[in-house]
PQR file with spaces between the fields and no chain letter, atoms N, CA, C, O and H, PARSE charges and radii, in Angstrom:
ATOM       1  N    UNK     1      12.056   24.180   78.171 -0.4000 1.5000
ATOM       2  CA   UNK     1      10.987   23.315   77.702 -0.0000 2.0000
ATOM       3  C    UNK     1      10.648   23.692   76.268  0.5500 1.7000
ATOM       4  O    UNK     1      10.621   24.903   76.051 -0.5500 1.4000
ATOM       5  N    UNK     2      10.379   22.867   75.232 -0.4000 1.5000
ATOM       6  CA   UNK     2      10.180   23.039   74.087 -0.0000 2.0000
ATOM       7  C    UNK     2       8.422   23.405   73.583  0.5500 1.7000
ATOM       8  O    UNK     2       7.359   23.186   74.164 -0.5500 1.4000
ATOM       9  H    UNK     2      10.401   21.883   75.408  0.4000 1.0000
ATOM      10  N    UNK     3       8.666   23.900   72.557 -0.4000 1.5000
ATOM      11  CA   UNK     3       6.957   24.368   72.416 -0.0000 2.0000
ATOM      12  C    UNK     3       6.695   23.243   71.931  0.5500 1.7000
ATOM      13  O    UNK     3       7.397   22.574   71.172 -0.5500 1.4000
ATOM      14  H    UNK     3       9.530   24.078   72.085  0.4000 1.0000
ATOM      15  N    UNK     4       5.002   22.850   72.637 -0.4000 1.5000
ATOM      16  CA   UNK     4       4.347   21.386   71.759 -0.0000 2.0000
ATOM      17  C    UNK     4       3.183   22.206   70.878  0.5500 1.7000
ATOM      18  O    UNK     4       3.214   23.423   70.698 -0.5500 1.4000
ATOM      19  H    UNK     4       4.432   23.393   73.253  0.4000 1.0000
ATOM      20  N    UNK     5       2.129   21.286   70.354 -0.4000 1.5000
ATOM      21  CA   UNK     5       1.145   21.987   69.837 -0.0000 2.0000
ATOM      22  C    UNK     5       0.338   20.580   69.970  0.5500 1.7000
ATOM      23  O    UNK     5       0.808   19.738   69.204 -0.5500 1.4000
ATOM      24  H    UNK     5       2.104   20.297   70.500  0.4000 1.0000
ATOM      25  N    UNK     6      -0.722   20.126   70.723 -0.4000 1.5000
ATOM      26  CA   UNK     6      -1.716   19.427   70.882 -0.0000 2.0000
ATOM      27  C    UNK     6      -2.627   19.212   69.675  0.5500 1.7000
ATOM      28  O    UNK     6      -3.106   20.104   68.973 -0.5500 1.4000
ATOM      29  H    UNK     6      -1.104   20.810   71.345  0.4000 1.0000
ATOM      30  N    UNK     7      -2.841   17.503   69.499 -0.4000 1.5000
ATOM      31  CA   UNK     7      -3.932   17.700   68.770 -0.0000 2.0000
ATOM      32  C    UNK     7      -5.146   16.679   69.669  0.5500 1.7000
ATOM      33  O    UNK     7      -4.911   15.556   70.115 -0.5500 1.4000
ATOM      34  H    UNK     7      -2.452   16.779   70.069  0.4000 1.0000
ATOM      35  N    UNK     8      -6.368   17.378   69.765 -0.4000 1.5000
ATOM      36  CA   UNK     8      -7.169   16.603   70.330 -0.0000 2.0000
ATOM      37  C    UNK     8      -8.176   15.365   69.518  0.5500 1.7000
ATOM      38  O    UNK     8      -8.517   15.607   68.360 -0.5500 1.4000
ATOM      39  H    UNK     8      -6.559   18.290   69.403  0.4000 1.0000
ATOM      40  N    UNK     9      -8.600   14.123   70.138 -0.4000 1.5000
ATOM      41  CA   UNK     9      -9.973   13.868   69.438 -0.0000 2.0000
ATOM      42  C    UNK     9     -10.731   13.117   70.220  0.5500 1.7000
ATOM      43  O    UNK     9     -10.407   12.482   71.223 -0.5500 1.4000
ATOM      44  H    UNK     9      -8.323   13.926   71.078  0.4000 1.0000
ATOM      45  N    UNK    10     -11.843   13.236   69.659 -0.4000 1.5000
ATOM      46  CA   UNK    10     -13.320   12.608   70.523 -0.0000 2.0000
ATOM      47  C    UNK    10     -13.572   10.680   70.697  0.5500 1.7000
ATOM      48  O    UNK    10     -14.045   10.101   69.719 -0.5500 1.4000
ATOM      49  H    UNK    10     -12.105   13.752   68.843  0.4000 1.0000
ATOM      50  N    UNK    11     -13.234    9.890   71.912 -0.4000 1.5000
ATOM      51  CA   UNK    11     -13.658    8.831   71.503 -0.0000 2.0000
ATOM      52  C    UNK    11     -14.285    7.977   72.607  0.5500 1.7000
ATOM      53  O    UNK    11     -13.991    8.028   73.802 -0.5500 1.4000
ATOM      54  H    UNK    11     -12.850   10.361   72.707  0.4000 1.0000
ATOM      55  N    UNK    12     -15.153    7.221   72.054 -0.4000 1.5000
ATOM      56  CA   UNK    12     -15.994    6.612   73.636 -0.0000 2.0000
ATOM      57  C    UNK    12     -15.857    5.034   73.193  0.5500 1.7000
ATOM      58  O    UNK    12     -16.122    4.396   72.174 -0.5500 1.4000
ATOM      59  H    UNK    12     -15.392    7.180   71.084  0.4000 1.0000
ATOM      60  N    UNK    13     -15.220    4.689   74.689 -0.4000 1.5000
ATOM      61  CA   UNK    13     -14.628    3.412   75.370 -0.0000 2.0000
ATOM      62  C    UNK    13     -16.001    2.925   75.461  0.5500 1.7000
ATOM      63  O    UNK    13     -16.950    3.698   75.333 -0.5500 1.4000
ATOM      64  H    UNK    13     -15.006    5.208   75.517  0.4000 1.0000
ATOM      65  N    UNK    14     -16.175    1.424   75.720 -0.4000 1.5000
ATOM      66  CA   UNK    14     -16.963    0.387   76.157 -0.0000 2.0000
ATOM      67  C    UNK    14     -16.915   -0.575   76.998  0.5500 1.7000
ATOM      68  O    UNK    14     -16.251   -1.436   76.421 -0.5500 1.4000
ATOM      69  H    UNK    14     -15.404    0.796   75.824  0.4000 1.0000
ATOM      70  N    UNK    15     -17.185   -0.932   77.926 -0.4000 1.5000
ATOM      71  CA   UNK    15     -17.019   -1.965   78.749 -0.0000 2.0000
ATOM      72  C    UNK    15     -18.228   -2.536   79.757  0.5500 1.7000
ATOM      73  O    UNK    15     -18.945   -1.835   80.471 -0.5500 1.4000
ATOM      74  H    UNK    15     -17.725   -0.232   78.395  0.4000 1.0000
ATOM      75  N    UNK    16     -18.253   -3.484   79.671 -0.4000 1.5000
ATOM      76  CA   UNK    16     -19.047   -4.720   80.483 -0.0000 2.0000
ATOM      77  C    UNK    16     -19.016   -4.321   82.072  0.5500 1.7000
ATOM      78  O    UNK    16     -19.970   -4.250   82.847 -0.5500 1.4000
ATOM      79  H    UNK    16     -17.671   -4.053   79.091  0.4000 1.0000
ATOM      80  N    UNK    17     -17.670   -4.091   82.310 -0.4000 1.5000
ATOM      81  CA   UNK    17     -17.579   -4.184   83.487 -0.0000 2.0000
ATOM      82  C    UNK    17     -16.971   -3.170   84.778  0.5500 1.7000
ATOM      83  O    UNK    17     -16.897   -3.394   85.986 -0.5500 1.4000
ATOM      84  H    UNK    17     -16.895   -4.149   81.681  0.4000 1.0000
ATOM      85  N    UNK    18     -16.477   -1.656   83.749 -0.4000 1.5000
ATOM      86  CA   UNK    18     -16.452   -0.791   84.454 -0.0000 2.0000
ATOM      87  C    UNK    18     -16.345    0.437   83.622  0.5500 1.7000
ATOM      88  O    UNK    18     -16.294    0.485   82.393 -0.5500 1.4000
ATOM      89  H    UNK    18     -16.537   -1.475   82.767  0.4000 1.0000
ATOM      90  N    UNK    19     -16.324    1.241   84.314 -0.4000 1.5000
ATOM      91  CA   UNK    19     -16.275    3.023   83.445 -0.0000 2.0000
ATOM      92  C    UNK    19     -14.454    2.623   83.376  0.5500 1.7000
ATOM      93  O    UNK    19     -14.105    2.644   82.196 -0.5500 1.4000
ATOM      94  H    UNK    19     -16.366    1.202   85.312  0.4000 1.0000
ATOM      95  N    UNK    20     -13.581    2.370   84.076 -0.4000 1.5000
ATOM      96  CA   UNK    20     -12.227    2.548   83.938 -0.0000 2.0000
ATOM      97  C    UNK    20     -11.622    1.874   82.949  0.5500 1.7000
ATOM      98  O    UNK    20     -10.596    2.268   82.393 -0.5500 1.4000
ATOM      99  H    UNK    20     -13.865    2.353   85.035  0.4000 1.0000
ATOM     100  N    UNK    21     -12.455    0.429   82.579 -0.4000 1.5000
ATOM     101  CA   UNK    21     -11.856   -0.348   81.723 -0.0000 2.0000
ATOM     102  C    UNK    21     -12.526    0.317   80.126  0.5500 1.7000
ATOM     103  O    UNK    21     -12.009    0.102   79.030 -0.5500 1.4000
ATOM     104  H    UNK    21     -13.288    0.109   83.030  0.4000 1.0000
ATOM     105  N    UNK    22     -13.580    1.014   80.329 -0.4000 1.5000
ATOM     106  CA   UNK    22     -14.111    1.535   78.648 -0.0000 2.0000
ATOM     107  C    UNK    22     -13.128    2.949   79.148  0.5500 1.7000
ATOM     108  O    UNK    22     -13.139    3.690   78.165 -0.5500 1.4000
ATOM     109  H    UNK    22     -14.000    1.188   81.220  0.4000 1.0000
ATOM     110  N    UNK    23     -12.635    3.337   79.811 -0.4000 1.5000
ATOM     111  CA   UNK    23     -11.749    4.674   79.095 -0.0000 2.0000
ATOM     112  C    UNK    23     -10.031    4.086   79.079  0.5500 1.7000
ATOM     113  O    UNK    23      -9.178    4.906   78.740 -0.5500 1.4000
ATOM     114  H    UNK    23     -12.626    2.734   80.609  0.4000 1.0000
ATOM     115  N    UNK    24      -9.671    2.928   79.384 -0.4000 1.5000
ATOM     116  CA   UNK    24      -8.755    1.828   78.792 -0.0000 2.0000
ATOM     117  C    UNK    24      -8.364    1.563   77.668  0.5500 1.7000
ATOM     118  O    UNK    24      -7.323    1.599   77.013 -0.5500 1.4000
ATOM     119  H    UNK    24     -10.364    2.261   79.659  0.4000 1.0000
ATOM     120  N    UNK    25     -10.226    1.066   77.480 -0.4000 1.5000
ATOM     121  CA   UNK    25     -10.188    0.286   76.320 -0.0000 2.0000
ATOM     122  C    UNK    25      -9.813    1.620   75.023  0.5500 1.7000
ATOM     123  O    UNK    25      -8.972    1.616   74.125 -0.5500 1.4000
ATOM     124  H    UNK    25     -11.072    1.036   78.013  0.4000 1.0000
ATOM     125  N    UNK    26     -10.708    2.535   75.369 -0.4000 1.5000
ATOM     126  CA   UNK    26     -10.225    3.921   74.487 -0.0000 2.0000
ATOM     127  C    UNK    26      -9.052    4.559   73.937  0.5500 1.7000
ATOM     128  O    UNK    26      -8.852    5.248   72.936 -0.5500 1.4000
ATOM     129  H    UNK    26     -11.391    2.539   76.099  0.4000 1.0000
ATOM     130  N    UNK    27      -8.355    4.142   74.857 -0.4000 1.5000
ATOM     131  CA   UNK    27      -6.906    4.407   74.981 -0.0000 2.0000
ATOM     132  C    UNK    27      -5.630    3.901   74.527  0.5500 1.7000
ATOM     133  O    UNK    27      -4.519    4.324   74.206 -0.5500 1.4000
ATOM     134  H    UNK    27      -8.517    3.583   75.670  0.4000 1.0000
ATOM     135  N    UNK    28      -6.453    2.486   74.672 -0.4000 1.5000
ATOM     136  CA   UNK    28      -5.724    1.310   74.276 -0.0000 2.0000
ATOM     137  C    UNK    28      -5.578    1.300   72.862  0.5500 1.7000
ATOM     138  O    UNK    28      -4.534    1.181   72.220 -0.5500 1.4000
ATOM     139  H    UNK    28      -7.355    2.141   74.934  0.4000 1.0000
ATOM     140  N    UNK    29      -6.849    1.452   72.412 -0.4000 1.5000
ATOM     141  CA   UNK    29      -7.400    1.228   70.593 -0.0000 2.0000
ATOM     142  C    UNK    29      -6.644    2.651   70.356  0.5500 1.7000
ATOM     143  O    UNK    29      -5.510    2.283   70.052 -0.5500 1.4000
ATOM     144  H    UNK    29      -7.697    1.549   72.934  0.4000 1.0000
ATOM     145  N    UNK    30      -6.648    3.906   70.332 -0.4000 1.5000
ATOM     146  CA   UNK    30      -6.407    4.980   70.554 -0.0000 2.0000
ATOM     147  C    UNK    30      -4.220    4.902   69.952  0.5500 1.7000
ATOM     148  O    UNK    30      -3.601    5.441   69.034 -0.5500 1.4000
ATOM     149  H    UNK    30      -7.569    4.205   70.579  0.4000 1.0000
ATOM     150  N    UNK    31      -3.821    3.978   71.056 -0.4000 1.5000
ATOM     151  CA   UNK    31      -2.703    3.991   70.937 -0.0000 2.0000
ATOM     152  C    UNK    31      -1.942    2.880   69.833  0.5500 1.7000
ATOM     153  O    UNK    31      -0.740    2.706   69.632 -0.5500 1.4000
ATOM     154  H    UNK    31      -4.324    3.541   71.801  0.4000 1.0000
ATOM     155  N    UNK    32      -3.189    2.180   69.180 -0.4000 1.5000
ATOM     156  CA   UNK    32      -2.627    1.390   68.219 -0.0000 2.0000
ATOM     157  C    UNK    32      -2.447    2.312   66.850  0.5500 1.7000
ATOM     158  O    UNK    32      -1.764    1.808   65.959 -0.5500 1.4000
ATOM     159  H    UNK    32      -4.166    2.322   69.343  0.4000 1.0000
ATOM     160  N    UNK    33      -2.881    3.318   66.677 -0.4000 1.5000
ATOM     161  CA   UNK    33      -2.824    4.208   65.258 -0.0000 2.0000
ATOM     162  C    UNK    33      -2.949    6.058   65.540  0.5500 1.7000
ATOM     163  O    UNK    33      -3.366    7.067   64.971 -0.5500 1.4000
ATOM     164  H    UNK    33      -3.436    3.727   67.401  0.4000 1.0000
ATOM     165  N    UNK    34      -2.496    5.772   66.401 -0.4000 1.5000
ATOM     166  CA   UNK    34      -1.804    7.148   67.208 -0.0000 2.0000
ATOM     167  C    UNK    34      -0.673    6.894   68.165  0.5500 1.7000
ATOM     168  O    UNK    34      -0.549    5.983   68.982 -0.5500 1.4000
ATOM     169  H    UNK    34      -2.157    4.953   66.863  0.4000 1.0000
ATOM     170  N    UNK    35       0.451    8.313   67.769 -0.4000 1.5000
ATOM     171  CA   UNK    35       1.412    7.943   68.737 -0.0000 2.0000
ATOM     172  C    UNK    35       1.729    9.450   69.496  0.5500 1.7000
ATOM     173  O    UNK    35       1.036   10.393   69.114 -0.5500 1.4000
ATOM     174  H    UNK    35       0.350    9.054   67.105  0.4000 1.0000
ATOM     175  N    UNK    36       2.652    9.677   70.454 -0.4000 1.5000
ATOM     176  CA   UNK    36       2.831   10.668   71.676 -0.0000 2.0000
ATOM     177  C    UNK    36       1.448   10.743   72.175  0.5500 1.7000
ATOM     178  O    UNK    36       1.049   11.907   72.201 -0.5500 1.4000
ATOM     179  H    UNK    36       3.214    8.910   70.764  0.4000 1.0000
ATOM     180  N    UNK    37       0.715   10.001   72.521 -0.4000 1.5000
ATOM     181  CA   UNK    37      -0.243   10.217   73.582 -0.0000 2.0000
ATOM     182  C    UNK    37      -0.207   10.675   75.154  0.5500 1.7000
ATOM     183  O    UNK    37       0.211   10.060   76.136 -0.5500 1.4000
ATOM     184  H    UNK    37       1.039    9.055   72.500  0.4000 1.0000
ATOM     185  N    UNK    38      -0.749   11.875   75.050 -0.4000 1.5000
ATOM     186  CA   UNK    38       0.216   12.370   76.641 -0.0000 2.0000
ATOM     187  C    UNK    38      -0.716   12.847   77.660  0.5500 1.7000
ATOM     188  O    UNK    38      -0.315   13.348   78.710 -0.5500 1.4000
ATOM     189  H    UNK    38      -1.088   12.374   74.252  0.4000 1.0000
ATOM     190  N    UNK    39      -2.319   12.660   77.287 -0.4000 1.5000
ATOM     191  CA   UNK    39      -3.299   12.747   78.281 -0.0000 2.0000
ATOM     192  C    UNK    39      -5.054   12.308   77.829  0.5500 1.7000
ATOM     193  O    UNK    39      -5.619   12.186   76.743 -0.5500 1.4000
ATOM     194  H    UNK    39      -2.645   12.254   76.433  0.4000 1.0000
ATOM     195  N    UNK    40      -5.435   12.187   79.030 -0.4000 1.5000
ATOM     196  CA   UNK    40      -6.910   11.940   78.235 -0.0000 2.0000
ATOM     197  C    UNK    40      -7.969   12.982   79.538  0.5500 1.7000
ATOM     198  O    UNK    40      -7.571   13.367   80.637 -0.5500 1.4000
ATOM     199  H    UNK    40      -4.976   12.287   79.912  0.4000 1.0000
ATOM     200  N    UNK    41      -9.311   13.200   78.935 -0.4000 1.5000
ATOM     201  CA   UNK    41     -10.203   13.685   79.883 -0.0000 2.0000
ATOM     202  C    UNK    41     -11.370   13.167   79.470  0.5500 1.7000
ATOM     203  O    UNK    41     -11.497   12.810   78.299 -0.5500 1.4000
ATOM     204  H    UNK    41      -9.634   12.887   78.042  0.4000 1.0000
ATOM     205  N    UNK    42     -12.562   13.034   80.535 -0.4000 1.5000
ATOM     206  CA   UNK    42     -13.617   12.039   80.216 -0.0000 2.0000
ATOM     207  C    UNK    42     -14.245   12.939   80.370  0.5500 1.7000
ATOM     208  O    UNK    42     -14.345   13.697   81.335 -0.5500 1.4000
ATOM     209  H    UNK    42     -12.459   13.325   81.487  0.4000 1.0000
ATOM     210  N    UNK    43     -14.898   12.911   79.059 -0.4000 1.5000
ATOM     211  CA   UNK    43     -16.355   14.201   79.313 -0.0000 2.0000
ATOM     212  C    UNK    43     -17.712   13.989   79.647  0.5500 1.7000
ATOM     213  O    UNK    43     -18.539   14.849   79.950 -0.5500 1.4000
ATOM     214  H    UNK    43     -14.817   12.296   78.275  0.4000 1.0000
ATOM     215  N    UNK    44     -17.932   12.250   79.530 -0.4000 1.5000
ATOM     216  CA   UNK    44     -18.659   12.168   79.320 -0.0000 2.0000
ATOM     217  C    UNK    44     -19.555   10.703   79.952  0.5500 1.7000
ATOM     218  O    UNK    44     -19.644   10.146   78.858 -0.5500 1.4000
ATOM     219  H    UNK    44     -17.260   11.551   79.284  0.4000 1.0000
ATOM     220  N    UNK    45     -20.056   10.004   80.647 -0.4000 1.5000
ATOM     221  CA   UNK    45     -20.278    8.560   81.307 -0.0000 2.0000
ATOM     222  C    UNK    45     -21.795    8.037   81.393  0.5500 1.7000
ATOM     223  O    UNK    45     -22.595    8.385   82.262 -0.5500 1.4000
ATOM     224  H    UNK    45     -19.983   10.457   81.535  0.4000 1.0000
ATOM     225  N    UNK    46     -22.054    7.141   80.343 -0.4000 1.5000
ATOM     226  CA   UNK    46     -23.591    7.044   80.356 -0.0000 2.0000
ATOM     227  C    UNK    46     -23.219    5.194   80.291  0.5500 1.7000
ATOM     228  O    UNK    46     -22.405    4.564   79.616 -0.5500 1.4000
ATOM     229  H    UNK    46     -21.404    6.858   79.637  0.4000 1.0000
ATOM     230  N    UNK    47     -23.992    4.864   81.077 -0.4000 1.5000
ATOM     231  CA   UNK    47     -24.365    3.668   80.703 -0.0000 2.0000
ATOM     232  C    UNK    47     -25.716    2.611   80.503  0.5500 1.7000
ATOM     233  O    UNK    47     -26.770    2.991   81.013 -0.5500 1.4000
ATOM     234  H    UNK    47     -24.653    5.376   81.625  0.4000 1.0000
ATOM     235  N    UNK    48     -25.707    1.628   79.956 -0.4000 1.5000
ATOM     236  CA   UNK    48     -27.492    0.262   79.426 -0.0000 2.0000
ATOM     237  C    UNK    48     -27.784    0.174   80.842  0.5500 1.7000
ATOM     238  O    UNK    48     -26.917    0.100   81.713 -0.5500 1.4000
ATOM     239  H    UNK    48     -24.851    1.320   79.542  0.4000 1.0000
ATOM     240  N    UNK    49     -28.389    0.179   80.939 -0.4000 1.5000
ATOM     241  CA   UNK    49     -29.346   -1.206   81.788 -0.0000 2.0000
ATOM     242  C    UNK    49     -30.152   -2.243   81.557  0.5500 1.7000
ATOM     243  O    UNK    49     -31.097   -2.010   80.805 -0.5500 1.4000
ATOM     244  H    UNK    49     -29.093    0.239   80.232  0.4000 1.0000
ATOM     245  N    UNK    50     -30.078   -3.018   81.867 -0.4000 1.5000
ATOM     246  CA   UNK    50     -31.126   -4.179   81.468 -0.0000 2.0000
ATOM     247  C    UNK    50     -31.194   -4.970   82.641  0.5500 1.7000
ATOM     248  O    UNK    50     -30.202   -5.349   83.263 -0.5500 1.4000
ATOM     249  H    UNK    50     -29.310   -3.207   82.478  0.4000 1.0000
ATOM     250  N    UNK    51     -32.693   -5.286   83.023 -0.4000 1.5000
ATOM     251  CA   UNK    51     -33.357   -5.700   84.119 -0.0000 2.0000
ATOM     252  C    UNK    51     -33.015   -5.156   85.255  0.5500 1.7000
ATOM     253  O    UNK    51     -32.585   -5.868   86.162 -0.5500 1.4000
ATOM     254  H    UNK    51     -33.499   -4.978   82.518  0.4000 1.0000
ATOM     255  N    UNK    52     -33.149   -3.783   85.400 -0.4000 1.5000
ATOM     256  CA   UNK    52     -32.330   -3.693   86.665 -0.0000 2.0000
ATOM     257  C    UNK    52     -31.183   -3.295   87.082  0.5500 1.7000
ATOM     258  O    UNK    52     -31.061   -2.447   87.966 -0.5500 1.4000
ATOM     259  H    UNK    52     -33.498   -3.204   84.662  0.4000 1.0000
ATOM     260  N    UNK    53     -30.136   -3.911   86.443 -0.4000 1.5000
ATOM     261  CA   UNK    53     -28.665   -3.685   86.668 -0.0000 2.0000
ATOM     262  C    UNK    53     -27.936   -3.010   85.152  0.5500 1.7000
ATOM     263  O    UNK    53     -28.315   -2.889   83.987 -0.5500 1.4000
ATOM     264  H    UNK    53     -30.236   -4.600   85.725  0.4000 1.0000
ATOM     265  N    UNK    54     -26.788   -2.698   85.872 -0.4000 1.5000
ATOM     266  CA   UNK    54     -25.686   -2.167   84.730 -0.0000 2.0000
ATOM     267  C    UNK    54     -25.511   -3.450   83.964  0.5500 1.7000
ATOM     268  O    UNK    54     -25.443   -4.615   84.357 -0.5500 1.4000
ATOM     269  H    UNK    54     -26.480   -2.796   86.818  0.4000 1.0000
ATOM     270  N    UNK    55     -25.450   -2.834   82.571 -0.4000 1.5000
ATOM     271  CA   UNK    55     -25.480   -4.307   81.661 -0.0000 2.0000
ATOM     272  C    UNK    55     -23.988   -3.481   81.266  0.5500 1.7000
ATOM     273  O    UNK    55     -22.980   -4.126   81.557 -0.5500 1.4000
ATOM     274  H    UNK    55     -25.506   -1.888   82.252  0.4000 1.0000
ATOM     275  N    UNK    56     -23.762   -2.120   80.632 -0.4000 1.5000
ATOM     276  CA   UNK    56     -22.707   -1.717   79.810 -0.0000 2.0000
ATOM     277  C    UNK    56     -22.342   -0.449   79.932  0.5500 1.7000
ATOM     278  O    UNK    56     -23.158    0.444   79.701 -0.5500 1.4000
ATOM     279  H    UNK    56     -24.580   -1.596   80.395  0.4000 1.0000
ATOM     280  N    UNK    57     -21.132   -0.192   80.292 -0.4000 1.5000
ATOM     281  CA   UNK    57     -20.432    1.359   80.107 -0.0000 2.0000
ATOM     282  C    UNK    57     -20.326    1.738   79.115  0.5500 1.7000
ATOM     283  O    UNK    57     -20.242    1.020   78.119 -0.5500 1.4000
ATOM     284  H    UNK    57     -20.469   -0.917   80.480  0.4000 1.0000
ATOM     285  N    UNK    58     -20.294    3.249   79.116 -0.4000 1.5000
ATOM     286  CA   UNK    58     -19.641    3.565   77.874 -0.0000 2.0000
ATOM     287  C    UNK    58     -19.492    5.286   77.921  0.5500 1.7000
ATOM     288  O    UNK    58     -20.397    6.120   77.878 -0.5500 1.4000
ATOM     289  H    UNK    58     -20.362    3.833   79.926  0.4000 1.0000
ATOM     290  N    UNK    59     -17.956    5.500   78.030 -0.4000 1.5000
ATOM     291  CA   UNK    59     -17.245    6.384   78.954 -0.0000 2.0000
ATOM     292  C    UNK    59     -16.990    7.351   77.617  0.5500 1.7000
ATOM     293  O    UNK    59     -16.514    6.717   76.675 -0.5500 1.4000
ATOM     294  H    UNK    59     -17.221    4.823   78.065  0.4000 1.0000
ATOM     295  N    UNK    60     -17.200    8.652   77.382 -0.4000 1.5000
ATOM     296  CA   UNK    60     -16.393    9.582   76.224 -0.0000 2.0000
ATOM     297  C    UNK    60     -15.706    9.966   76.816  0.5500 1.7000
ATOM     298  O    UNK    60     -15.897   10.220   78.005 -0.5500 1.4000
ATOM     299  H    UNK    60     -17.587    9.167   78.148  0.4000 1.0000
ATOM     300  N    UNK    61     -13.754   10.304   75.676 -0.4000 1.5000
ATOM     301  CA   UNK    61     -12.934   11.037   76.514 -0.0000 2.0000
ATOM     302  C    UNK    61     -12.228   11.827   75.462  0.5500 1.7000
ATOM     303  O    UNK    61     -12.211   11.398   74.309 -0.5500 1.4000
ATOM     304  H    UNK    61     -13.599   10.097   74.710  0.4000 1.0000
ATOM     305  N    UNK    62     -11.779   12.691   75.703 -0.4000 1.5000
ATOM     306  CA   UNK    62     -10.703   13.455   74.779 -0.0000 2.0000
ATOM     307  C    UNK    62      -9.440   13.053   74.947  0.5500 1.7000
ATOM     308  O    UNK    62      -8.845   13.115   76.023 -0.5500 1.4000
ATOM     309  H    UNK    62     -11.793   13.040   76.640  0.4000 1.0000
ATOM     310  N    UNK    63      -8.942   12.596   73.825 -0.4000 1.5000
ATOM     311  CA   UNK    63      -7.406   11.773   74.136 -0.0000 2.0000
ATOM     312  C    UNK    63      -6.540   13.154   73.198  0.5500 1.7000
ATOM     313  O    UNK    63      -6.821   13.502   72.051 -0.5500 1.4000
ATOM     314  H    UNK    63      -9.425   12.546   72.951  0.4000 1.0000
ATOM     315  N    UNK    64      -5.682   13.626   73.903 -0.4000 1.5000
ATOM     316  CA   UNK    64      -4.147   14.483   72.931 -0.0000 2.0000
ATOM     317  C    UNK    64      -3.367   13.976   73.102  0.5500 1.7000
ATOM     318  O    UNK    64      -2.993   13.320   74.075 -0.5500 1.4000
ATOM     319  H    UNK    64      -5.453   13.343   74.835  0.4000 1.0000
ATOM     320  N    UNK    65      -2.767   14.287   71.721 -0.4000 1.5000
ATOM     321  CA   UNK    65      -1.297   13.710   71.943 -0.0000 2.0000
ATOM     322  C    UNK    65      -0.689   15.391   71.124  0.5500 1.7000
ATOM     323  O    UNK    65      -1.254   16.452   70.859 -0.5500 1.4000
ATOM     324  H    UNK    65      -3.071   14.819   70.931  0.4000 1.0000
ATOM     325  N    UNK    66       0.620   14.903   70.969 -0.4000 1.5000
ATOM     326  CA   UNK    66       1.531   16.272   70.446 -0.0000 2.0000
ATOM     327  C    UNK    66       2.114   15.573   68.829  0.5500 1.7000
ATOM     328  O    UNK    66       2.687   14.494   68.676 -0.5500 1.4000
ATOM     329  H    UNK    66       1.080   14.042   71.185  0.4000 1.0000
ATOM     330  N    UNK    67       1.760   16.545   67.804 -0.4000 1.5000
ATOM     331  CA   UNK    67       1.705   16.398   66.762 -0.0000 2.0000
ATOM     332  C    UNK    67       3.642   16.381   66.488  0.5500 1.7000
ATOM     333  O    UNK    67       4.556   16.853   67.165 -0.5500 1.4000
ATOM     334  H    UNK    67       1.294   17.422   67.927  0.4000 1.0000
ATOM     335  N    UNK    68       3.629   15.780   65.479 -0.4000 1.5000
ATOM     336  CA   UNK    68       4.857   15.307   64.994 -0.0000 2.0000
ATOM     337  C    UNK    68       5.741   17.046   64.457  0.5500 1.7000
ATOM     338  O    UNK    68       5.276   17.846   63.645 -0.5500 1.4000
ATOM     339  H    UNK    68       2.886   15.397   64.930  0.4000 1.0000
ATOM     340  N    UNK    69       7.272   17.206   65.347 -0.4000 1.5000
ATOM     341  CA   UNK    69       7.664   18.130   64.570 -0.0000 2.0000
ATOM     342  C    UNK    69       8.000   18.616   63.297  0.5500 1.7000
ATOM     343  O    UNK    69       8.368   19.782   63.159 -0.5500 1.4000
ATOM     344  H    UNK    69       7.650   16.556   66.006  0.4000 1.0000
């Protein structure tokens, strides 16, 4: 197995309609201007309310990927 060297960073997803789709959406955006993405961890899950109900997620996660040799 070859040595990697990780680089981490901080980013929080959004979504309407679930915690899974804002750490998606994170991921998603994440993978348009980053590349070897090889894990994520959610540190973090707060979401709005309004009247009552969940109006909005919004999930923090640490996304790494492995830096270019």
């Amino acid at each position: 197995m070859s040595e990697h060297v990780y680089k981490s960073i901080e980013l929080t997803g959004t979504s309407p309609n679930s915690m899974e789709e804002a750490v998606a959406n994170a991921v998603s955006r994440a993978g348009k201007t980053l590349h070897n993405l090889r894990w994520f961890e959610v540190t973090d899950t707060r979401g709005h309310i309004d009247g009552g109900r969940i109006d909005h997620w919004q999930v923090t996660v640490k996304v790494n990927f492995t830096l270019d040799e």
